[in-house]
C-alpha positions in Angstrom: 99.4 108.2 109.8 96.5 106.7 111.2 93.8 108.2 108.5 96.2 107.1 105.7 96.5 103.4 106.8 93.3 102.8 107.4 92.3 104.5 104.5 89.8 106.3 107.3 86.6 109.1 106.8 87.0 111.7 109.6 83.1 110.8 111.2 84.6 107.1 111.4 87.9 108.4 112.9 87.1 110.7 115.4 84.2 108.4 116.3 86.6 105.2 116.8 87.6 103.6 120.2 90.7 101.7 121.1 88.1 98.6 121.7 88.1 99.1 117.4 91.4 97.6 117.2 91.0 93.8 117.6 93.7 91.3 117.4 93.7 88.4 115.8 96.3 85.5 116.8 97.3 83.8 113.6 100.4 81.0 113.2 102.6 83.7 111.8 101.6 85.9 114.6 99.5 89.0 115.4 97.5 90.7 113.0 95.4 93.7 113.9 92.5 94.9 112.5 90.1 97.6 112.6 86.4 96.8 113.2 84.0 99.9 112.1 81.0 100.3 110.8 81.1 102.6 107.8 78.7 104.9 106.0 75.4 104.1 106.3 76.3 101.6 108.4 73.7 100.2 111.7 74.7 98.0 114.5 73.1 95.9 113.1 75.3 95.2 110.2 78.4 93.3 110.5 81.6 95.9 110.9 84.2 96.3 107.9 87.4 95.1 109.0 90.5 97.3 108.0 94.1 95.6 108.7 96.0 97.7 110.5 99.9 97.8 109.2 102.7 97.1 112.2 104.0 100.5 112.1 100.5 101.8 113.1 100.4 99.6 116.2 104.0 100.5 117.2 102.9 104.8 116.6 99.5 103.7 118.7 101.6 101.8 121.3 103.4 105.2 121.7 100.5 107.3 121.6 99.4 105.3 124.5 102.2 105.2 126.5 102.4 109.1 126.4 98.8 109.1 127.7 99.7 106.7 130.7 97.7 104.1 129.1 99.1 100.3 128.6 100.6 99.9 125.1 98.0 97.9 123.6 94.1 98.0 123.4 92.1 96.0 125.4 89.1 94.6 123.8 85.7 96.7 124.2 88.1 99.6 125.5 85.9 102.7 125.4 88.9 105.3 124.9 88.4 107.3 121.4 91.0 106.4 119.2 92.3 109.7 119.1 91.7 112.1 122.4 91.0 116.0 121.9 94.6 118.2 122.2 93.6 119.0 125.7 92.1 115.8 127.2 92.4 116.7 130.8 90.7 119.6 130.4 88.1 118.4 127.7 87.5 114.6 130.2 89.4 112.4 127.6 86.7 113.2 124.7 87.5 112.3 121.0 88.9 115.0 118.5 86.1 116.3 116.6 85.9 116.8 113.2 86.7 120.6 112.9 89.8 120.4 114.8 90.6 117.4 112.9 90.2 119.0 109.3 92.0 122.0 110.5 95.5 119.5 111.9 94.8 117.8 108.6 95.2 121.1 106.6 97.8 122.8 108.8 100.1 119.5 107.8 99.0 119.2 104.1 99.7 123.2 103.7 103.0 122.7 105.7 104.2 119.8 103.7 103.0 121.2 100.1 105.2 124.5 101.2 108.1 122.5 101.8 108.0 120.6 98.7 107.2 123.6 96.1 110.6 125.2 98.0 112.4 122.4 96.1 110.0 121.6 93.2 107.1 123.2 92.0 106.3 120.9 89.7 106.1 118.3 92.4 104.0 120.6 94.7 101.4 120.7 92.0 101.8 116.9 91.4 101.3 116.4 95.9 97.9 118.7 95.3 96.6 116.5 92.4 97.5 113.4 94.1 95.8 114.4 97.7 92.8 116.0 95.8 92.2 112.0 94.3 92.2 110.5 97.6 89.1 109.5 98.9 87.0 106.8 101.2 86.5 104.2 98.8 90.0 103.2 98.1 89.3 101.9 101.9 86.9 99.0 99.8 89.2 97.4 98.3 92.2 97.3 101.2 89.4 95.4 103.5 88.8 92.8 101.0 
């Protein structure tokens, strides 16, 4: 969910902390947004700034929850975004980016299988469509 809303490349993903997600209190309320600094990107240069949609905070909230953490980021929080399968054993350390293509896969395969059962045509249409998607779709969301 989280790749998809924020429109997300995997080095940026697995390489995001909690202390990423920055709220920002507005008159109609909180709005959450994504600070990262993309490709090509130095510390230098001001981070891109991804809104995050509701339903990503309320899965993070429960992500974190499940973890023992509070349910919301604090700022310059150093946890990755998303933790290895096995963080006890691997010291809370990010997902890296083979394990995260192969869970990526695994579901794309799974769901492609479950929708030729029903309609092939739509299968093919599901691998054209994911075949498109790419990073820079994420330029225009941020502006």
């Amino acid at each position: 969910m989280a790749l998809y809303a924020l429109l997300a490349r995997a080095s940026e993903f697995c390489n995001a902390r909690m202390g990423d997600l920055v709220p920002l209190r507005r008159p109609s309320g909180v709005h959450w947004w994504w600070q990262v600094r993309g490709k090509h990107r130095t510390e230098a240069d001001a981070p891109d700034e991804v809104p995050i949609p509701p339903a990503l905070i309320e899965a993070l909230s429960r992500y974190r929850s499940h973890l023992g953490l509070s349910p919301l980021p604090e700022p310059g929080e150093p946890t990755p975004m998303v933790l290895s399968l096995y963080p006890k054993r691997d010291g809370w350390a990010a997902v890296n980016r083979s394990k995260l293509w192969r869970l990526i896969k695994q579901v794309f395969t799974a769901t492609t299988e479950a929708i030729e059962a029903d309609d092939p045509d739509g299968a093919a249409h599901f691998t054209r469509r994911l075949a498109a998607l790419a990073s820079p779709y994420r330029h225009h969301a941020s502006h």
